[in-house]
C-alpha positions as CSV (number, residue, x, y, z in Angstrom):
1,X,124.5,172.5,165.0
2,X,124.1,174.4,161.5
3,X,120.4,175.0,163.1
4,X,121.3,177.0,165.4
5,X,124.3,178.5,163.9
6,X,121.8,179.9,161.4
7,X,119.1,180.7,163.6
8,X,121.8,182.9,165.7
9,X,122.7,184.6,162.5
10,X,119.5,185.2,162.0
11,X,118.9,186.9,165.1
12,X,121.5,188.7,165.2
13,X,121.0,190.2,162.1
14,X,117.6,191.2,163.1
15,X,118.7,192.9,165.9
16,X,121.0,195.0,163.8
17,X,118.2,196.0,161.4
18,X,115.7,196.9,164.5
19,X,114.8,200.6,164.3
20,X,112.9,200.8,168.0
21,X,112.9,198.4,171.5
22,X,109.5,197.0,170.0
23,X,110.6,195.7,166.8
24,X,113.6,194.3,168.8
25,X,111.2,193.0,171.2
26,X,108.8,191.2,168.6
27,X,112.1,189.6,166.9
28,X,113.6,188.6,169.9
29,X,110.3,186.7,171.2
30,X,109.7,185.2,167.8
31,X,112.9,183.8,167.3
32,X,112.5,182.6,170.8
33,X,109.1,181.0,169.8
34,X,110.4,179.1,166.9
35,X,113.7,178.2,169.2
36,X,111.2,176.4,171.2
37,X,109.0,175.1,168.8
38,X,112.4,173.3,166.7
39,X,113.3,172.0,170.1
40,X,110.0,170.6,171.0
41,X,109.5,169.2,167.9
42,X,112.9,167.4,167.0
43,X,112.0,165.7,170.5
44,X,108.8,164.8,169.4
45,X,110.3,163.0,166.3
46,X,113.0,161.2,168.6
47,X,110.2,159.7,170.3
48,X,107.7,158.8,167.5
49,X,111.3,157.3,165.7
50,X,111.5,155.2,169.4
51,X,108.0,154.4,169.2
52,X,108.4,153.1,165.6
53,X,110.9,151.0,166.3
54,X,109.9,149.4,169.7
55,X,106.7,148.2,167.1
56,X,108.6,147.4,164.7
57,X,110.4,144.9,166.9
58,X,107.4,143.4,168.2
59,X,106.3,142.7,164.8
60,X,109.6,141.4,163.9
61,X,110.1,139.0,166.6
62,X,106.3,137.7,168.1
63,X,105.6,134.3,168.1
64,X,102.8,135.1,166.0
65,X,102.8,134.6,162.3
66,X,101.9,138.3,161.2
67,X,101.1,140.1,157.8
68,X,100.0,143.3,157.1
69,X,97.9,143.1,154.1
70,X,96.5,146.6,152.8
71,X,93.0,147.8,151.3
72,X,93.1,145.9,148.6
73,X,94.3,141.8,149.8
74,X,97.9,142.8,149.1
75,X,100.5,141.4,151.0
76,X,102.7,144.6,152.4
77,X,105.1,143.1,155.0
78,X,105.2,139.9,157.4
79,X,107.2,138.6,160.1
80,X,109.8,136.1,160.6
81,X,107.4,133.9,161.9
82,X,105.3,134.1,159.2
83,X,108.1,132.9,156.8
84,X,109.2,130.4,159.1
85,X,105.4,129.0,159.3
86,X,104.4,129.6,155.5
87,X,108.4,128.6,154.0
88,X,107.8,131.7,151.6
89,X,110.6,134.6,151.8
90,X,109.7,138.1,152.5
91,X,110.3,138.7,148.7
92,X,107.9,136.0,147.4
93,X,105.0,136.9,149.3
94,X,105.1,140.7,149.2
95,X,103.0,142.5,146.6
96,X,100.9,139.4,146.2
97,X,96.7,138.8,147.8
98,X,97.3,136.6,150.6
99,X,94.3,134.3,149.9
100,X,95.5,133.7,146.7
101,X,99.2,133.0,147.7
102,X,98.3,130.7,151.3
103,X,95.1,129.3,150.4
104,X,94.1,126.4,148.2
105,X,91.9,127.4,145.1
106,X,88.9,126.7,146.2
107,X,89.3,128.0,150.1
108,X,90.7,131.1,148.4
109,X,88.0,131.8,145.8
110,X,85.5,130.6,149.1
111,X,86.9,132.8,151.7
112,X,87.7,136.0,148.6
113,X,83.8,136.1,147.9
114,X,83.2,135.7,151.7
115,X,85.5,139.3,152.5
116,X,83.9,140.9,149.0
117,X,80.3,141.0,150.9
118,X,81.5,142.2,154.4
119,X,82.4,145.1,156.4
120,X,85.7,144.1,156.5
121,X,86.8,147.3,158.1
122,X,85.1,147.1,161.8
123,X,84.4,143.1,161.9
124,X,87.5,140.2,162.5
125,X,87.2,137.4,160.5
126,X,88.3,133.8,161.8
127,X,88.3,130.6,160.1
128,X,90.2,128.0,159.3
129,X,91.4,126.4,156.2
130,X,94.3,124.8,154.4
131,X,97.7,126.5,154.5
132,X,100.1,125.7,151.2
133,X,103.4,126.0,152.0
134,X,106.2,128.0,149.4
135,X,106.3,124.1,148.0
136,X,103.0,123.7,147.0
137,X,101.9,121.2,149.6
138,X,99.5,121.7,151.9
139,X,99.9,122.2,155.2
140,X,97.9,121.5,158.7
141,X,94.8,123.2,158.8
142,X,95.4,127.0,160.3
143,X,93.6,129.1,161.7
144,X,93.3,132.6,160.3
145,X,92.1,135.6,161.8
146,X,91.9,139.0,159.6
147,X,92.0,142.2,162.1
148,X,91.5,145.5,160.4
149,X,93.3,148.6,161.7
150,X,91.2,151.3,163.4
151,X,90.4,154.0,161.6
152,X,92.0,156.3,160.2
153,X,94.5,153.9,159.0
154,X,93.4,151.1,156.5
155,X,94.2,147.6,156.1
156,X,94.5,144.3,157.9
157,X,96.8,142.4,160.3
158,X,96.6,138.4,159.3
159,X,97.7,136.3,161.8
160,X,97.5,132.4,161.1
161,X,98.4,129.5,163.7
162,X,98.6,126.4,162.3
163,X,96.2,123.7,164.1
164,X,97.8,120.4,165.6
């Protein structure tokens, strides 16, 4: 509302200051140009804030134990499922490397060096290896399987399954 309250101020000012039908013409199909530009894109931003959160909800409630983990290992966000699977809160995992925080010692120090000598941004990694719980004991043997992001964006999903 204050948008277009000041974009009609605007105009009308300009029309007030116009000197000749061509200046009045120019302003009037400017302010009509970036009229329809701020209408196109506030829809635009309505959608991409739709879009947002329909993915956000699929992260949120899949099946799938999920984490995002950036660049570097770190552990940015996971889902429920994840927390329900690991027993580790959103809180105690995040801003922590994944194989460090999941794995045993020596499955994490295996599996680190493993990632350190490959293209970790075009290939999935799978295997499988111990999964410790918030409480220190291990779990079943999981399956993880390290995704990265296409490009431009850069990162990982990490989605684990825990083997019966």
């Amino acid at each position: 509302m204050k948008i277009r309250l000041f974009l009609s101020l605007l105009f009308a000012h300009s029309f007030l200051q116009a000197d000749s039908f061509g200046t009045l013409f120019m302003s009037a199909t400017l302010y009509l140009l970036l009229f329809t530009l701020i209408i196109a894109l506030t829809a635009y931003l309505k959608d991409l804030q739709e879009e947002k959160l329909r993915y956000r909800t699929f992260f949120q409630h899949t099946k799938t134990a999920a984490l995002f983990i950036d660049a570097k290992g770190i552990i940015r966000d996971l889902n429920k499922s994840a927390q329900a699977l690991t027993g580790y809160t959103k809180e105690q995992l995040t801003g922590q490397k994944w194989y460090e925080k999941l794995l045993a010692d020596e499955a994490a120090l295996a599996i680190s060096h493993r990632l350190c000598h490959a293209d970790t941004r075009e290939v999935i990694h799978t295997f499988n290896a111990p999964l410790i719980s918030a409480d220190g004991a291990n779990i079943l043997e999981a399956s993880f399987t390290l995704t990265p992001f296409p490009k431009p964006l850069k990162g990982s999903i990490l989605t684990l399954v825990a083997l019966h």
